[in-house]
C-alpha positions in Angstrom: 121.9 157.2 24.9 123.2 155.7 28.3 119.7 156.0 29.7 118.1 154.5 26.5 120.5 151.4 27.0 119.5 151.2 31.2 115.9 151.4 30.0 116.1 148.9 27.3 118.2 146.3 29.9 115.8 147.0 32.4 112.9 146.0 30.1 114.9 142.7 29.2 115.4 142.1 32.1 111.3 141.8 33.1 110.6 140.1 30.4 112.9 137.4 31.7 111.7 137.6 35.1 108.0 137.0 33.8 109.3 134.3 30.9 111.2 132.8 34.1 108.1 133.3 36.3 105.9 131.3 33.8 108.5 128.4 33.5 108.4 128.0 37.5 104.4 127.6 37.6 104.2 125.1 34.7 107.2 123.2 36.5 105.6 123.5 40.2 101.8 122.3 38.5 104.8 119.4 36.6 105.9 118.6 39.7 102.1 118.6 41.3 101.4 116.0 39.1 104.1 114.0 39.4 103.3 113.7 43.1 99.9 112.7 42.3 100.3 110.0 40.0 102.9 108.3 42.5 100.3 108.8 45.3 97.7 107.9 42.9 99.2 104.3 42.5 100.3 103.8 46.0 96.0 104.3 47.0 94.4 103.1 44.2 96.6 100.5 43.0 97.7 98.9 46.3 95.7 95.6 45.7 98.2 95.3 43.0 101.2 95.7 44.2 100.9 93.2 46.8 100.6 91.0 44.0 104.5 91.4 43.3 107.0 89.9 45.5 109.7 92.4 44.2 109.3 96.1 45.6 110.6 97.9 42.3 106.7 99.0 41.5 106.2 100.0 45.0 109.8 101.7 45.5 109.0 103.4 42.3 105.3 104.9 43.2 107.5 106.6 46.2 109.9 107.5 44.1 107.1 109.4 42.0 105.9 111.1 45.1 109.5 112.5 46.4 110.6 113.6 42.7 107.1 115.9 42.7 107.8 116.7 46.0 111.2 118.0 45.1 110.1 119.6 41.7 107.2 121.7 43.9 109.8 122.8 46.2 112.4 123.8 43.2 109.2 125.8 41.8 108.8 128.1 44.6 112.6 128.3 45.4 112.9 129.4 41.1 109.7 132.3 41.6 111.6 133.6 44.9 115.0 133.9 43.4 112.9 135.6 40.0 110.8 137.9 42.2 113.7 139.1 44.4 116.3 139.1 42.1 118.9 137.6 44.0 122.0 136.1 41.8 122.8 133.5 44.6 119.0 132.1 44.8 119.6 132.1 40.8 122.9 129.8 41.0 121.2 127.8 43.4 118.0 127.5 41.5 120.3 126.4 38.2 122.3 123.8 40.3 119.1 122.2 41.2 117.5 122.4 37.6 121.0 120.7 36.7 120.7 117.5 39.4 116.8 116.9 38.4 118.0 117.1 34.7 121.1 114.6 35.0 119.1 112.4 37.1 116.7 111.8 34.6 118.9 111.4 31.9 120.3 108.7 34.3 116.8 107.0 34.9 116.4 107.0 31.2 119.7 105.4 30.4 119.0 102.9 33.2 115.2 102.5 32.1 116.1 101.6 28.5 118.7 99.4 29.5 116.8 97.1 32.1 113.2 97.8 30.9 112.9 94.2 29.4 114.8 93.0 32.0 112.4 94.5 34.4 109.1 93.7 32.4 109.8 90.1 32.7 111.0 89.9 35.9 107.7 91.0 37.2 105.7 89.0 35.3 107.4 86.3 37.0 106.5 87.3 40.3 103.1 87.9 39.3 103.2 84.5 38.0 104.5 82.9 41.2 102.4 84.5 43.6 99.1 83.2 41.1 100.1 79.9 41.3 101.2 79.9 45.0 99.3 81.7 46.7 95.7 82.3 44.8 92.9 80.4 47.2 95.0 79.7 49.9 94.3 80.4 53.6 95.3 84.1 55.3 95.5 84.8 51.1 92.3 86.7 51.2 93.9 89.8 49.6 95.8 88.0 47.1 93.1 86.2 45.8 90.9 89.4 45.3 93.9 91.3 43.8 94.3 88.5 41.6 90.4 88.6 40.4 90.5 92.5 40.3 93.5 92.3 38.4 91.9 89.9 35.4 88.6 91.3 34.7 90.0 95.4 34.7 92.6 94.1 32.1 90.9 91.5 30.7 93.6 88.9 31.0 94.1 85.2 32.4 97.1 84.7 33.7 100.6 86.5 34.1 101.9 84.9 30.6 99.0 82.9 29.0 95.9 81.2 30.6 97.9 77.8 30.7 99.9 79.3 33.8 96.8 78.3 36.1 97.3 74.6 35.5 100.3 74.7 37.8 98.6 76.4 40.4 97.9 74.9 43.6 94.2 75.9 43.7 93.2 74.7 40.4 95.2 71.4 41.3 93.2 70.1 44.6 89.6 69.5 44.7 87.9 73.2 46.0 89.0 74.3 42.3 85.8 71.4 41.7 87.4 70.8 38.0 88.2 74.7 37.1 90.6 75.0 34.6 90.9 78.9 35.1 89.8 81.0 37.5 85.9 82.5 37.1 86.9 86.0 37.1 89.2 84.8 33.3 85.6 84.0 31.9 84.4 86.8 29.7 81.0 86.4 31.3 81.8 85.6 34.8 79.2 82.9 36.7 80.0 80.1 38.6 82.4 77.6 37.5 82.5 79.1 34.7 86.3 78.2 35.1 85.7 74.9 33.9 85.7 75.4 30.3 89.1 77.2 28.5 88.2 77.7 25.1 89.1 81.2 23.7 85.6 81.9 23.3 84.6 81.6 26.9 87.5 83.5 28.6 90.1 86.0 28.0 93.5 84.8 26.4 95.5 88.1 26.7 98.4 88.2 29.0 98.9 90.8 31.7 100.3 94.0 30.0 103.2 95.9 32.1 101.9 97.1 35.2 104.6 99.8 34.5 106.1 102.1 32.5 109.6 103.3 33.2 110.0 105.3 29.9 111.0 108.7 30.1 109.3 111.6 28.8 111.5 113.5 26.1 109.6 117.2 26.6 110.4 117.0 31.2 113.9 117.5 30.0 113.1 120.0 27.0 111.4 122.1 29.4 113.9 122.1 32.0 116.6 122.7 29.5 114.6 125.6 28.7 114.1 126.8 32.1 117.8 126.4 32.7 118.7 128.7 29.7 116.3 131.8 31.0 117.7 131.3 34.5 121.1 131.7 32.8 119.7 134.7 30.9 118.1 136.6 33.7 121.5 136.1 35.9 123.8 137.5 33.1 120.9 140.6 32.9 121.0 140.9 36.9 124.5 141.0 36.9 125.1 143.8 34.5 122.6 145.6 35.8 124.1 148.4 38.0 123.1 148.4 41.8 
């Protein structure tokens, strides 16, 4: 009967170890593509965050990159304490799982408090560097950014196309009697600017150029992984040596 009951613990205790094993991979590949979208925004979307004269976006693509970074490197320290079944790997493992896990409940709460908050306080900047700085000298890259940014959304505008009649550009005489800039025209030409109806350019407002929600299923799945690393501890430690 005893040996039964050793055999029946040890097979429990393998299944965990594999259930466990599983958890860490889909975490590490989580983790992996975490890391990619923050790097992915930082390179492809560079043109648009100097756009912003606050830092959040670009403090937050960083951010992206050093949570993966830290996920990856929770993933391999979880498979190491599975593989070589040691409890104090295991506690060390679970007090990570714990931090990420908090932390993001605390990025939620802070996310859904300040998301308006946020929203608009970028479309401000994006407003204010449109109007100030859009055509003006050693503005090269603003003014490109600024095009870019209007014909991939189809937009004009931070707010509404009526933003550009404060800007300086469309004020003084190079605008040569814009009213918008081309790239707001639906079919771009030259000057094309100079006529505002609906029909001729786009009339949709910039949507959020980010999205601070949190994702429900990260924390289900850690919460999981949490509960088999509690599991396979409990099964390690009755085991006998």
């Amino acid at each position: 009967m005893g040996a039964y009951e050793g055999k029946k613990g040890t097979c429990g205790t393998v299944c965990l170890k594999y259930l466990l094993f599983t958890f860490n991979f889909l975490f590490w590949l989580a983790g992996g593509a975490v890391m990619a979208v923050g790097i992915w925004t930082v390179a492809a979307k560079s043109d648009y965050i100097s756009l912003l004269s606050s830092r959040i976006y670009a403090v937050s693509a960083y951010i992206l990159i050093l949570a993966g970074v830290i996920v990856m490197i929770t993933g391999v320290l979880g498979c190491c304490a599975t593989f070589k079944e040691q409890r104090r790997l295991l506690r060390v493992y679970f007090v990570l799982l714990l931090c990420i896990f908090l932390l993001e409940v605390l990025a939620g709460v802070l996310a859904y408090i300040y998301y308006q908050q946020l929203n608009e306080e970028l479309k401000d900047n994006l407003k204010e560097t449109m109007v100030q700085k859009y055509h003006q000298p050693d503005q090269d890259h603003i003014t490109k950014a600024v095009d870019k940014l209007q014909q991939e959304f189809k937009c004009c505008g931070s707010n509404k196309s009526s933003d550009w009649a404060e800007s300086v550009w469309i004020r003084s005489n190079e605008a040569r009697g814009r009213k918008v800039p081309d790239s707001c025209c639906k079919s771009q030409s030259e000057l094309c600017g100079t006529r505002d109806h609906p029909s001729n350019i786009y009339k949709v407002e910039v949507r959020p150029v980010c999205d601070f929600t949190p994702r429900a299923h990260t924390g289900l799945i850690q919460v999981i992984g949490m509960i088999f690393t509690c599991c396979l501890y409990r099964s390690l430690k009755s085991e006998p040596y």
